[in-house]
C-alpha positions in Angstrom: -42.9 -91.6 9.0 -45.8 -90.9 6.8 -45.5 -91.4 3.0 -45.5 -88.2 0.4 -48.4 -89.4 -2.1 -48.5 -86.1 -3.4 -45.2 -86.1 -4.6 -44.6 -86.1 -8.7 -43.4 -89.1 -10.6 -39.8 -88.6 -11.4 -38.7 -89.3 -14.7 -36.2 -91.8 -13.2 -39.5 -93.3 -11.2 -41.3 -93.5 -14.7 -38.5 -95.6 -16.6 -37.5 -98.0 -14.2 -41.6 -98.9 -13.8 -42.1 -99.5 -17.8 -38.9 -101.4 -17.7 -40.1 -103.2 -14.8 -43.6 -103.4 -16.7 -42.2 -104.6 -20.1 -40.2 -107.1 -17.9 -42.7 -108.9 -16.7 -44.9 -108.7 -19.4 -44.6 -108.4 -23.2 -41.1 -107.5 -23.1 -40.0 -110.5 -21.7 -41.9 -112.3 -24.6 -39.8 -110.9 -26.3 -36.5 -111.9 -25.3 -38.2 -115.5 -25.6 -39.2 -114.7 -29.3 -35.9 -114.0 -29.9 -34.7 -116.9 -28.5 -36.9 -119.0 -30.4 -36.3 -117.4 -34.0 -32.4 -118.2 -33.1 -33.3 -121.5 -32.4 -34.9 -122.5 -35.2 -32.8 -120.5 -37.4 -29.6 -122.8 -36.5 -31.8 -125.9 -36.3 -31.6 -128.5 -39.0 -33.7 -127.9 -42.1 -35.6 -124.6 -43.4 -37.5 -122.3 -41.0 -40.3 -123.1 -43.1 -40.2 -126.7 -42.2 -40.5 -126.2 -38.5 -43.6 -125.0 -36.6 -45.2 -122.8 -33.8 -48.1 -123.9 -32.3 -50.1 -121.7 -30.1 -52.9 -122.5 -27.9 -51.4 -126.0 -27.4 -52.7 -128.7 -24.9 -51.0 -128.9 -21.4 -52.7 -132.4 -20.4 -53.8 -135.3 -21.2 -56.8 -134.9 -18.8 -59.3 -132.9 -20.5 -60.4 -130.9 -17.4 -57.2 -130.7 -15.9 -56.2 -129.1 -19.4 -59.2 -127.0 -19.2 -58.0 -125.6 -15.2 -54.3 -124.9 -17.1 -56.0 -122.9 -19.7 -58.3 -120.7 -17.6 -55.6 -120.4 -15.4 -53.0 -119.2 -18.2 -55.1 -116.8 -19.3 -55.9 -115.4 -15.9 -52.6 -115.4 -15.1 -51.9 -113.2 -18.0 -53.8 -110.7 -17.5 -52.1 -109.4 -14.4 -49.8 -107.1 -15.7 -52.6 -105.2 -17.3 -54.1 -104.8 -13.9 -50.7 -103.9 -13.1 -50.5 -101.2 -15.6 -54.0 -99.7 -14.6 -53.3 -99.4 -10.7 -50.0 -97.8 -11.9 -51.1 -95.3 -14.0 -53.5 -94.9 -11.4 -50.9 -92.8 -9.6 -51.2 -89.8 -11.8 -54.5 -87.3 -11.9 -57.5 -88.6 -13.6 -59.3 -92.1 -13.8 -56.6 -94.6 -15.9 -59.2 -96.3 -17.4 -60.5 -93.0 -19.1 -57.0 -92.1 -19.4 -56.9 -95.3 -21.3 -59.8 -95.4 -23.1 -60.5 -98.7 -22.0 -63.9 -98.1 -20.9 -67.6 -98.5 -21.9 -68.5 -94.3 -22.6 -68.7 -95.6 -26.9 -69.5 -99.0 -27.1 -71.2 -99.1 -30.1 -68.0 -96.5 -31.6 -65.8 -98.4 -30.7 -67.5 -101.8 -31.7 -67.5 -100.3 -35.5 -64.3 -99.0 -35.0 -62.8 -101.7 -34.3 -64.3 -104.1 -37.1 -63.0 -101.5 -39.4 -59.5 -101.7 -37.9 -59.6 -104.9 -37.9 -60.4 -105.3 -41.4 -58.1 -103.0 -42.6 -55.4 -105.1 -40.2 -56.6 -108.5 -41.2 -57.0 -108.6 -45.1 -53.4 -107.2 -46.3 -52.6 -109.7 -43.2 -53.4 -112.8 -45.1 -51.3 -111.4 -48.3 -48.6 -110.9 -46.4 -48.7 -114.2 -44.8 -49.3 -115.8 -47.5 -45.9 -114.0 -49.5 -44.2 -114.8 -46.5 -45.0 -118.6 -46.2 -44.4 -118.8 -50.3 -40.5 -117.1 -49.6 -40.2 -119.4 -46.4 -39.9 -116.6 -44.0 -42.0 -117.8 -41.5 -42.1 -121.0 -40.0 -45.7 -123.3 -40.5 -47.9 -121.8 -37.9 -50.6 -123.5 -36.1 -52.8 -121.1 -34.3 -54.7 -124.0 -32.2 -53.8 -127.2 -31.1 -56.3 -128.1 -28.7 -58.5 -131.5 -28.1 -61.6 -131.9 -30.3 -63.4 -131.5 -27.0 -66.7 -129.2 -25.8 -64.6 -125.8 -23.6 -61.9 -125.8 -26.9 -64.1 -123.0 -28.6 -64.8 -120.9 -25.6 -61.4 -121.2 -24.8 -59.5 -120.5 -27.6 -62.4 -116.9 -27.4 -60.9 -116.3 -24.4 -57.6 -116.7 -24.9 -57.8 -114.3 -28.4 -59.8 -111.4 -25.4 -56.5 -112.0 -23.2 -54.3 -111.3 -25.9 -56.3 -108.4 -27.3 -56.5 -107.0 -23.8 -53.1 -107.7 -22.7 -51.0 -106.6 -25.7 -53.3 -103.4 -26.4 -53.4 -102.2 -22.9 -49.5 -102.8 -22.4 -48.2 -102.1 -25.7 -50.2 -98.8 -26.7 -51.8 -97.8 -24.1 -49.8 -97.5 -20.9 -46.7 -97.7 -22.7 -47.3 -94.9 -25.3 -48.6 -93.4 -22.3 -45.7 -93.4 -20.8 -43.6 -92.9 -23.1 -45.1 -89.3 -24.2 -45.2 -88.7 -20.6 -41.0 -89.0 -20.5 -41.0 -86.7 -23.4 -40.0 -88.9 -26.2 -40.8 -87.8 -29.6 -43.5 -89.2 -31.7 -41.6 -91.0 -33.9 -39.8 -92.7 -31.1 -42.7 -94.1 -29.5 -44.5 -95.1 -32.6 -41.5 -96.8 -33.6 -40.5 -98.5 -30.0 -44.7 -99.8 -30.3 -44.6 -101.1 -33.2 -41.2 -102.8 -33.3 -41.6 -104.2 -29.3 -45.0 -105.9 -31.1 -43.5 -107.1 -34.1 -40.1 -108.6 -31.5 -42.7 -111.0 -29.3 -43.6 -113.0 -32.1 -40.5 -113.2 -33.8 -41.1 -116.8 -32.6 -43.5 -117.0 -35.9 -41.0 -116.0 -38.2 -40.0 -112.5 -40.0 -43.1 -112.2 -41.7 -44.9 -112.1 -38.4 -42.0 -109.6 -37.2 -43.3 -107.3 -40.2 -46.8 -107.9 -40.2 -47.5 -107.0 -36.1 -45.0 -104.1 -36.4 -46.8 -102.3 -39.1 -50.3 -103.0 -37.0 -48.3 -101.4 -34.0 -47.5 -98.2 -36.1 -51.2 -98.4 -37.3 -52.7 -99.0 -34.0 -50.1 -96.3 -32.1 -51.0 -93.6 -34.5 -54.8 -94.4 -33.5 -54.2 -94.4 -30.3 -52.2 -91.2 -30.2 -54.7 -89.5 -32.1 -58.4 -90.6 -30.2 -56.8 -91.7 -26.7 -59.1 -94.4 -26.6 -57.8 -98.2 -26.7 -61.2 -100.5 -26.1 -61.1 -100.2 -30.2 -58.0 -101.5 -30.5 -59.0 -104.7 -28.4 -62.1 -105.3 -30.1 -60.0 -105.5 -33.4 -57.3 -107.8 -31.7 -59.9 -110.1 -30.6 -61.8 -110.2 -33.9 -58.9 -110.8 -35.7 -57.3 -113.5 -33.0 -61.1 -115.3 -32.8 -61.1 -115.6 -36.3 -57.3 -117.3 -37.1 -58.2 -119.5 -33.5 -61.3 -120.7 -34.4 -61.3 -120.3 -37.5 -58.2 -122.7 -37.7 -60.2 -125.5 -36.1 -63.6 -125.0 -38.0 -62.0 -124.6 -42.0 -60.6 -127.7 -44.0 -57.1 -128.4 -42.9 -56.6 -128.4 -47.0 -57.2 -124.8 -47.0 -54.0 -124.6 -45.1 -52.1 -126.8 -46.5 -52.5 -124.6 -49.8 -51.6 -121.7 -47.8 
């Protein structure tokens, strides 16, 4: 029996692999989000007295903590290379499909500073209106050792968020998406609002915030098919509340 690679993608075929997609990527995030916003919701005390730390430590031996992190954010990243090889199986190279390639770099570099400016300043209002209403809970964006590999690290770890929520989030899944025929609205709106679910874990002004960068970044996407500026403002903005978290007076954030 020989196998029929020439045959179309069914639409059937197309759902069941973004649910499949989502499921083991940011989708299931998701569900954990939620989760973790229920939990702290019927916990004792205010959701602004409890905290979400990301980038925590996973041992007490520094380079054994060091293998856990490279290894997370390894690990991570598979689904994206899922998500390429998948998309892979319609006409066309995915990454150009994508725009997740290297044809604009100095575009998409300027590009995405500019996104991520526009992102990142009404960001910090809105955090900071949240915090001051107690919607979100006290977030701590890194809680890593005072040790040498924290920096590069906690780079790394904003590229493998950039890359993994951008590629999965907009890309393949607006991709996707459009391909099944569902109408604009409905896939800017299903972007934005999966974004704003998997960090519900944050709070509800986290919900808001990432879901109106998914309608911005959806909208971009839709309109210049190209992604790789989308990542470089995701990373900027990531590198900036990471390290930036660990190199600023902690009495800055206190006021905050």
């Amino acid at each position: 029996m020989t196998l029929d690679l020439d045959r179309p993608l069914t639409r059937r075929t197309l759902s069941t692999e973004t649910w499949l997609v989502l499921g083991l990527s940011l989708g299931q995030s998701a569900v954990y989000a939620l989760t973790s916003i229920v939990a702290k919701l019927t916990a004792e005390g205010p959701l602004s007295a409890q905290t979400a730390a990301l980038n925590t430590s996973r041992s007490e031996r520094p380079y054994l903590d060091l293998t856990y992190q490279l290894l997370g954010i390894g690990f991570a990243l598979l689904p994206v290379l899922l998500a390429v090889h998948l998309l892979a199986r319609n006409p066309g190279d995915p990454a150009r499909t994508l725009g997740l390639d290297a044809r604009q770099p100095g575009q998409d570099l300027v590009r995405g500073a500019g996104l991520a400016a526009l992102i990142g300043l009404p960001g910090l209002a809105l955090f900071w209106a949240a915090a001051q209403l107690g919607l979100n809970a006290t977030l701590v964006p890194a809680a890593l050792p005072d040790i040498w590999w924290a920096g590069p690290v906690l780079i790394f770890a904003a590229v493998q968020n950039a890359v993994l929520e951008e590629v999965i989030v907009v890309g393949y899944l607006v991709t996707r998406l459009r391909q099944l025929q569902w109408r604009l609205g409905a896939v800017v709106a299903t972007s934005a609002l999966l974004r704003g679910s998997y960090h519900l874990y944050q709070g509800f002004g986290a919900f808001v915030g990432n879901a109106v960068m998914g309608v911005i970044f959806s909208l971009y996407f839709l309109r210049t098919r190209r992604v790789m500026p989308l990542v470089v403002a995701h990373t900027l903005l990531d590198i900036v509340a990471f390290v930036g978290y660990t190199a600023l007076p902690k009495e800055w954030f206190d006021w905050l």
